[in-house]
N, CA, C and O of each residue as an XYZ file, in Angstrom:
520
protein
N      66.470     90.088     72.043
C      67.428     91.095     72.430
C      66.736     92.280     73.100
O      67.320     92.843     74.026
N      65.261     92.795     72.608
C      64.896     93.602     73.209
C      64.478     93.449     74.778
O      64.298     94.418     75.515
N      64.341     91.970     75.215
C      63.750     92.283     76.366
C      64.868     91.704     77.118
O      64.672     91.280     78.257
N      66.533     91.629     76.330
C      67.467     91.421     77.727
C      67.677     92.859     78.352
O      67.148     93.918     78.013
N      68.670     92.588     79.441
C      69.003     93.800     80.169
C      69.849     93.876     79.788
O      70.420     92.881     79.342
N      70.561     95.465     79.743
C      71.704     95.645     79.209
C      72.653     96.523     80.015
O      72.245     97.633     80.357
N      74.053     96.076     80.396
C      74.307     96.893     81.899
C      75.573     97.782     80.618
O      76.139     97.404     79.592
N      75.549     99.108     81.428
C      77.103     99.562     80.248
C      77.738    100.020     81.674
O      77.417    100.879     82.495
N      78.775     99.069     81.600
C      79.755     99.090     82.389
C      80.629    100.598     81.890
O      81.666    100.591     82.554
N      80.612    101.362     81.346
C      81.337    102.745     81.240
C      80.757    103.408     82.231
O      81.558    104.221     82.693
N      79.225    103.446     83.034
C      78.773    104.261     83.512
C      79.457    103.704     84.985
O      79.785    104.717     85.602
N      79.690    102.867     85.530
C      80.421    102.528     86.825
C      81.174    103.069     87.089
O      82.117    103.064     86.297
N      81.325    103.962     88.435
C      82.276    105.047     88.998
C      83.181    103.875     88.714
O      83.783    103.709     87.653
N      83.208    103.300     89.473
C      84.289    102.267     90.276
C      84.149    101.245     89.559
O      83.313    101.296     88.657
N      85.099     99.772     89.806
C      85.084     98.146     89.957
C      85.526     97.872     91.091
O      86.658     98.103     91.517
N      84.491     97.276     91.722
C      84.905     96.979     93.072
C      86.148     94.986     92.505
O      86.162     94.098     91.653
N      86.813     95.387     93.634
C      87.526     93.864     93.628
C      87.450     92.979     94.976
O      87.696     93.345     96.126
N      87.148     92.045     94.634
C      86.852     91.426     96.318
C      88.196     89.907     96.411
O      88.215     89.148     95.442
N      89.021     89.685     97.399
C      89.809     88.644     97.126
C      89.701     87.991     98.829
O      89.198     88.443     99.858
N      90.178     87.175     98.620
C      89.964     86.169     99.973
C      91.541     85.677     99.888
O      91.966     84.787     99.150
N      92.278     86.444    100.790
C      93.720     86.156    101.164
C      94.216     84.788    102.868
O      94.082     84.847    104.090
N      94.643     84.019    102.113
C      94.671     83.062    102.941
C      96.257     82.655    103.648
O      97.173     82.182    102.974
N      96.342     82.921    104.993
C      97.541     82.911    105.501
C      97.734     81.588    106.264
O      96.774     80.835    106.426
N      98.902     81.306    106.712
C      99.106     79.521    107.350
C      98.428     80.102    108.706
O      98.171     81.281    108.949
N      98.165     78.760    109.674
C      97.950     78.896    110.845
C      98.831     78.851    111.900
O      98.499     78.631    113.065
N     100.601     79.178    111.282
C     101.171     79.546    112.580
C     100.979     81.028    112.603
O     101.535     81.662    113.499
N     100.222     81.672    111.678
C     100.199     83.414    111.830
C      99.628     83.711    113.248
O      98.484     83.452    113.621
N     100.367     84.148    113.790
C     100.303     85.100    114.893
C      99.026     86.232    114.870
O      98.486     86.630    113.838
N      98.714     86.604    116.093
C      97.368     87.760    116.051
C      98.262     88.701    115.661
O      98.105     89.157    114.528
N      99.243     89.140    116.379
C     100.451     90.177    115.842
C     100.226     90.407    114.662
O      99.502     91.366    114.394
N     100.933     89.368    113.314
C     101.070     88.985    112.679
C      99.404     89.274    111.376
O      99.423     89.715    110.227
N      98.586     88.953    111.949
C      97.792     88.862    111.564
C      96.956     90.239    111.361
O      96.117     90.263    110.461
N      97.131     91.213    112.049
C      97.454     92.422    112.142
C      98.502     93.602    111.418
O      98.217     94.769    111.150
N      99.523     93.041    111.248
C     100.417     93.663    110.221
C      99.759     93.615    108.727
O      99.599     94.572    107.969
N      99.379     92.083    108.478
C      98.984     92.248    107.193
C      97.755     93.188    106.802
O      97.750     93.815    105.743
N      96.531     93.253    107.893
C      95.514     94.042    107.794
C      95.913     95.187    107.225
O      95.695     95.766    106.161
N      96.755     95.433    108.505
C      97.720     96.854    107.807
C      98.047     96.891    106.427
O      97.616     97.852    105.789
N      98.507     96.311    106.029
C      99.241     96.572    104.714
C      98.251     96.612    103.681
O      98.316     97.414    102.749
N      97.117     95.566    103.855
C      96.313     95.772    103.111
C      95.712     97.286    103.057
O      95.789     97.976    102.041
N      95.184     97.663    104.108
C      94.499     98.968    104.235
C      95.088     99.919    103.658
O      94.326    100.742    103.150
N      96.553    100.175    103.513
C      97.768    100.929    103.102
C      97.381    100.616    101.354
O      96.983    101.560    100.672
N      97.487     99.684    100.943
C      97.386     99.434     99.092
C      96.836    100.726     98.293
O      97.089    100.839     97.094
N      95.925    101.898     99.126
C      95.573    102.527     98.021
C      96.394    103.393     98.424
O      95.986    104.345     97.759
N      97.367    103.848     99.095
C      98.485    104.738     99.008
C      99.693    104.384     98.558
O     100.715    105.047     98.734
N      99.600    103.041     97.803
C     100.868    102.628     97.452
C     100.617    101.935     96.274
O     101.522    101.163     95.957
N      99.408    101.993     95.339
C      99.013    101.663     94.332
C      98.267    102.465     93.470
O      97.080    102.279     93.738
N      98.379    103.163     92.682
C      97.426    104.011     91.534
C      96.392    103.415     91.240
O      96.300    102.231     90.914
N      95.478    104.264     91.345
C      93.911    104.089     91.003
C      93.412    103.323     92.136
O      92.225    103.207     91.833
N      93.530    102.868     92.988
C      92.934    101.999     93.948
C      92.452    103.291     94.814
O      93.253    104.006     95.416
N      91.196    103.481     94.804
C      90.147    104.457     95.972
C      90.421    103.941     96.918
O      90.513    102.714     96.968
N      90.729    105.075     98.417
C      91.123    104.939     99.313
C      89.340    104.752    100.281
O      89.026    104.526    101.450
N      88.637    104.982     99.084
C      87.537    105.603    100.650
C      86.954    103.694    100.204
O      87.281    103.017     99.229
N      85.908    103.290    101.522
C      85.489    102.404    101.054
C      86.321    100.694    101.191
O      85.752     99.626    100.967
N      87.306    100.814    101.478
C      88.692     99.440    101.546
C      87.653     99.149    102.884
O      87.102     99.852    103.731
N      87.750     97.136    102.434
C      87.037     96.563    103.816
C      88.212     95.143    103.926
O      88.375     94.152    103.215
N      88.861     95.628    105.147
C      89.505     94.396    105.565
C      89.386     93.765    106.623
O      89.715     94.217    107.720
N      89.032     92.944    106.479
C      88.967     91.609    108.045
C      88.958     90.335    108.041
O      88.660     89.684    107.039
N      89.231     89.907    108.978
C      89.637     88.497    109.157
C      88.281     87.614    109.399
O      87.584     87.259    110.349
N      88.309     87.509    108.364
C      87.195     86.529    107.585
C      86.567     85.286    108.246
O      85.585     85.201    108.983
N      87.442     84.308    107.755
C      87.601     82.741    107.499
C      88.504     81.973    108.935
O      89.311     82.679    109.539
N      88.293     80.625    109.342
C      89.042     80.001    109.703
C      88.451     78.700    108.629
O      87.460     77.988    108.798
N      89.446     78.692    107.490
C      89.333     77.498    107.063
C      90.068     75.927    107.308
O      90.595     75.603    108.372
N      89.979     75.038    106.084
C      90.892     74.041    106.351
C      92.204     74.172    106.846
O      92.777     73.770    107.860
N      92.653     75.090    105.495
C      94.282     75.294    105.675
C      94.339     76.713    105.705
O      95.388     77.043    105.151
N      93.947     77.328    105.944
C      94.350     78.633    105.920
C      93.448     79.755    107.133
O      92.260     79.710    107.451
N      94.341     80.539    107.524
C      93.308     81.880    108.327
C      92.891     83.192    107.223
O      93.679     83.969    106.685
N      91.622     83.154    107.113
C      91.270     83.878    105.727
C      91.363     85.520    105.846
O      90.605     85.839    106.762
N      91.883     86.488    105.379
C      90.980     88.136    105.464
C      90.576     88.090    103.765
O      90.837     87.655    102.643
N      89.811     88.834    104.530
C      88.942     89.777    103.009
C      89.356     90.566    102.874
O      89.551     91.235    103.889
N      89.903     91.227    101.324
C      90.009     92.449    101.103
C      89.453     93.275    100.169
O      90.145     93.304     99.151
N      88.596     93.875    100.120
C      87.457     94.550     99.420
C      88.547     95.940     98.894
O      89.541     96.385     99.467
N      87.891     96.379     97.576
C      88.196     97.213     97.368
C      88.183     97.977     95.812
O      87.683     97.248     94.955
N      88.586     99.137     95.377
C      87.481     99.602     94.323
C      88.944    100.735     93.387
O      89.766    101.582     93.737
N      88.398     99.812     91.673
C      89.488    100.252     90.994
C      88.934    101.813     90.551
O      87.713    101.743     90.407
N      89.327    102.893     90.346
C      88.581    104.370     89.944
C      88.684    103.585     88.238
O      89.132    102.548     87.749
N      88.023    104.723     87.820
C      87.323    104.457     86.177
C      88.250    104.676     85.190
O      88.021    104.224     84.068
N      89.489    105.433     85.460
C      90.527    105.798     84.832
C      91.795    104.653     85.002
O      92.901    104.696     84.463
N      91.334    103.771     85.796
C      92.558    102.959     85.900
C      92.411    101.485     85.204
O      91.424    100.798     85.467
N      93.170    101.138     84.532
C      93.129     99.708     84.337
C      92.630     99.363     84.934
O      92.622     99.739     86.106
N      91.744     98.214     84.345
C      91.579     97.304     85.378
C      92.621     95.918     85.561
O      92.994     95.522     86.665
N      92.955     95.357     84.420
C      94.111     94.333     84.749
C      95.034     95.153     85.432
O      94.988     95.172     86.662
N      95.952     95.904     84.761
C      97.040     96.486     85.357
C      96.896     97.015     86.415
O      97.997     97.331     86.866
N      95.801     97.376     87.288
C      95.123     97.720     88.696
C      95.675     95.990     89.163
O      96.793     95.593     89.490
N      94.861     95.529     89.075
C      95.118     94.051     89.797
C      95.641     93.432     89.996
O      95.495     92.748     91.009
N      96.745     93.255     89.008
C      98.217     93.319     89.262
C      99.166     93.974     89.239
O     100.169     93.537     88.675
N      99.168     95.034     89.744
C      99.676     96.001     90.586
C      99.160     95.683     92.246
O      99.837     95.848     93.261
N      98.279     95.369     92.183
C      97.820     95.544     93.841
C      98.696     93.937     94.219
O      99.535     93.810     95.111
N      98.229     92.854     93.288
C      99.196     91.772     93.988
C     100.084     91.415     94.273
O     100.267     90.572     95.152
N     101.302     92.213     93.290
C     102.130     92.241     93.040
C     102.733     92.906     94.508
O     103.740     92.621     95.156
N     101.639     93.932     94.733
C     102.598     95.065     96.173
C     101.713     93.982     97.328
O     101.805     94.273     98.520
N     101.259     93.315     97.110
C     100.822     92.596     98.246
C     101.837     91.479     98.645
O     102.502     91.263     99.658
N     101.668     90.775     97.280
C     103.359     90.077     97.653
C     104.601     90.292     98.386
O     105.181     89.521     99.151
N     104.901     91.446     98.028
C     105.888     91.623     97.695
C     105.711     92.275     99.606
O     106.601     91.833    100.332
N     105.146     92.787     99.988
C     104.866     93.721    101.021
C     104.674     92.145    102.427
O     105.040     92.352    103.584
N     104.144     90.898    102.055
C     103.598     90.143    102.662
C     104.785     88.922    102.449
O     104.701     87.855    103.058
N     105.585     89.143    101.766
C     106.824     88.558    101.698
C     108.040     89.028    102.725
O     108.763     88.367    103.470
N     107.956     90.505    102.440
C     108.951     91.157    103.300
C     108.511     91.486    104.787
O     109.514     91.899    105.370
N     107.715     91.474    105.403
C     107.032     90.827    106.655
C     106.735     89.560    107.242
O     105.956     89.242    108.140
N     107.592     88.856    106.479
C     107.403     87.533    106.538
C     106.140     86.325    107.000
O     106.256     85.394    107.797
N     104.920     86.742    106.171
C     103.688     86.233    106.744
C     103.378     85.231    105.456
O     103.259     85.813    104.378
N     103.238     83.822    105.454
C     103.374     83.356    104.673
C     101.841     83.273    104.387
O     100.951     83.434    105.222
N     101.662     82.944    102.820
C     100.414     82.250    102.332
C     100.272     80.906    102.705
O     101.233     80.185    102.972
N      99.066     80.539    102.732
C      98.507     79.226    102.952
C      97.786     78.576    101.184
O      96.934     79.043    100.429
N      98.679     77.301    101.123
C      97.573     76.150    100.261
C      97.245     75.312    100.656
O      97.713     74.878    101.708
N      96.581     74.893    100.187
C      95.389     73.373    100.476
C      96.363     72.353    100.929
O      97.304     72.075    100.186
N      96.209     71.683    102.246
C      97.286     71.058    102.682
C      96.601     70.225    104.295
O      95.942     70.863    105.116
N      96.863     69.090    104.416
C      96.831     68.367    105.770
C      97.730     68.096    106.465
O      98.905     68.070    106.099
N      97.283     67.828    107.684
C      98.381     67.719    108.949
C      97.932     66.281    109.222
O      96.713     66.123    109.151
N      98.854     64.915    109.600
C      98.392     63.963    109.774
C      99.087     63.515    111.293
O     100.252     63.722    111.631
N      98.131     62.914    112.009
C      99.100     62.647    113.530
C      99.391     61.353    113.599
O      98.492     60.953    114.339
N      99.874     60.664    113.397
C      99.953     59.120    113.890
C     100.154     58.725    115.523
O     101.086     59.253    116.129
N      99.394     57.928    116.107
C      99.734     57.853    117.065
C     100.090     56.020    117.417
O      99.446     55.087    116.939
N     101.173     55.912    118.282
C     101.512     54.072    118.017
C     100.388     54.091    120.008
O     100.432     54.790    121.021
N      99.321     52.496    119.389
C      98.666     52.326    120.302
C      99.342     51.419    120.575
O     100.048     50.957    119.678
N      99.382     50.821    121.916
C      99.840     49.707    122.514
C      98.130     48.741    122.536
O      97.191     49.238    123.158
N      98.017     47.837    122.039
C      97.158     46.909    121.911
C      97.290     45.587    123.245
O      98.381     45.174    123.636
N      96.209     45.184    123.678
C      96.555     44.329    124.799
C      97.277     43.079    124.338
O      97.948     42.360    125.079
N      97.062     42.876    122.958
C      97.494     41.547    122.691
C      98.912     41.331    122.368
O      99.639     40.345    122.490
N      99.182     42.981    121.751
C     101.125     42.752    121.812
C     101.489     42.582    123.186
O     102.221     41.712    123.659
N     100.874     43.542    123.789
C     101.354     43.414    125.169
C     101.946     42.246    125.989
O     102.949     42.137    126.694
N     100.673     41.186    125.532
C     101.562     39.955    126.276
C     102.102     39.361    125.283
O     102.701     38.389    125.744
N     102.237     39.415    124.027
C     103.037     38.695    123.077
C     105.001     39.422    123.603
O     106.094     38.856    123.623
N     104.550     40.913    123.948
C     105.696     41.356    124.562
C     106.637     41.019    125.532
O     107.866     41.025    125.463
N     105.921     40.738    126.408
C     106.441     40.325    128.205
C     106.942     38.434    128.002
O     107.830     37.842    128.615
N     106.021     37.898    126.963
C     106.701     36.650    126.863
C     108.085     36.808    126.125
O     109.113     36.532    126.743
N     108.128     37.174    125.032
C     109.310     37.803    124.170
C     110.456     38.194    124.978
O     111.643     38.095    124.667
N     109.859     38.734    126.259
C     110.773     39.361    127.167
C     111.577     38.299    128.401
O     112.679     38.259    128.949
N     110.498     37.636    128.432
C     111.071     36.329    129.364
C     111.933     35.703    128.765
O     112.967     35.558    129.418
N     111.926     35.136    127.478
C     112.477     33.931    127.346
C     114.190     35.057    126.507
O     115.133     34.721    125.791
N     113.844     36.115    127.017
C     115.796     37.125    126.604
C     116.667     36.923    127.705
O     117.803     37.398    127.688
């Protein structure tokens, strides 16, 4: 015990929170832009969330989703659960009523019908004898 480290989380101004928000890929640059916004807005529309310091940008192009980051830092007086959901809650709710949807894990499949040479003439005979 004496030679672990010992961190006391009381002395931390802040808790920083870091989340990786993932939107579909019909989001628009427009679109994609509003939400920045809103994010950046969260510490004027959420208690305890420090305004100085918020890092948002568009991250990721993943599988299914267009990613931003949103960085950002709970003050020492605030919950921290009830900070965090509070912030998702107005993120929702803010990213709902702008209509920018979330993205889940999800594929797009294309089928395409090949014409093969061998139906082909199995075709044209098929076709003669109609």
């Amino acid at each position: 015990m004496a030679d672990a480290s010992i961190i006391n989380i009381s002395a931390e101004p802040m808790r920083r929170v870091t989340m990786k928000i993932g939107l579909t890929y019909d989001t628009t640059p427009e679109k994609m832009n509003k939400a920045m916004d809103i994010l950046k807005s969260i510490p004027s529309r959420v208690q305890y969330v420090n305004p100085r310091n918020i890092v948002v940008n568009f991250s990721d192009f993943t599988d299914s989703a267009l990613v931003i980051t949103f960085i950002y830092n709970i003050e020492k007086k605030g919950d921290i659960g009830l900070t965090t959901s509070n912030v998702n809650m107005e993120i929702l709710t803010a990213f709902n009523n702008a209509g920018l949807n979330f993205a889940f894990p999800s594929q797009t499949l294309y089928i395409e019908k090949i014409q093969s040479p061998e139906n082909d003439g199995d075709n044209k005979e098929a076709n003669k004898n109609q």
